[in-house]
N, C-alpha and C positions, 0 to 999 in steps of 0.2 A: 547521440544524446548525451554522452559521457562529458564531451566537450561542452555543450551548450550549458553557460552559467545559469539562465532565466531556468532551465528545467530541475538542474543542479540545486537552486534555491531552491524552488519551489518543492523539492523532494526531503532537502533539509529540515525545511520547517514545518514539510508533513510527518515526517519521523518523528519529530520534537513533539510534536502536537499527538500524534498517537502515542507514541509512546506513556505521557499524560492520561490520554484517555483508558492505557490500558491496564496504569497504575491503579487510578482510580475506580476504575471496575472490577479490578480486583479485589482493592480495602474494600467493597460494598459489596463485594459476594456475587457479581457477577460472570456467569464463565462465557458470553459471547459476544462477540464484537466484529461488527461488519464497518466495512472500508471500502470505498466504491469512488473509482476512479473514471473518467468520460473525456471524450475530447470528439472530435471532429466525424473522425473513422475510428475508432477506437483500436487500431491498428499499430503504433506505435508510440507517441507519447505514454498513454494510459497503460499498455501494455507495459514499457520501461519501466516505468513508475511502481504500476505493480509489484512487478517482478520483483525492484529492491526492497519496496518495502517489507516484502515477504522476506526478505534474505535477513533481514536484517531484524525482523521480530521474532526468527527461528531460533534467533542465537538467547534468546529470554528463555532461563527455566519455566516450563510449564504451560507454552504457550504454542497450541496448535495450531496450522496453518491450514485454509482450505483456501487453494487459491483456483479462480475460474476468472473465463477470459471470454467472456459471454457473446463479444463481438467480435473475435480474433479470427474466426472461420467465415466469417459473411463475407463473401463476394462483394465489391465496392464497385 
């Protein structure tokens, strides 16, 4: 997945784009924010995807992470 630019994009400008949303929920005094990623089998892209996103909003003072993979254990 690391290789694949189309994913790589698409990860990039979901960062950017959260990241946004979690600026602004915070100047408005909000403390939760859900992110919900889906694909096919929800086994790999979504999973990836996840995953950095998570990594990568942990590095934000004050921002906890509850991450679930709701379809990662289902039998395909």
């Amino acid at each position: 997945m690391e290789k694949d630019s189309a994913v790589q994009q698409f990860l990039d400008q979901t960062i950017s784009l959260t990241d946004q949303a979690v600026d602004h929920h915070r100047k408005r005094g909000f403390t939760d924010l859900t992110v919900a990623f889906g694909c096919t089998g929800g086994q790999h892209r979504s999973v990836f995807c996840a995953e950095r996103l998570a990594a990568h909003l942990r590095t934000i003072e004050g921002v906890h992470i509850d991450l679930q993979h709701r379809e990662l254990e289902r039998t395909i």
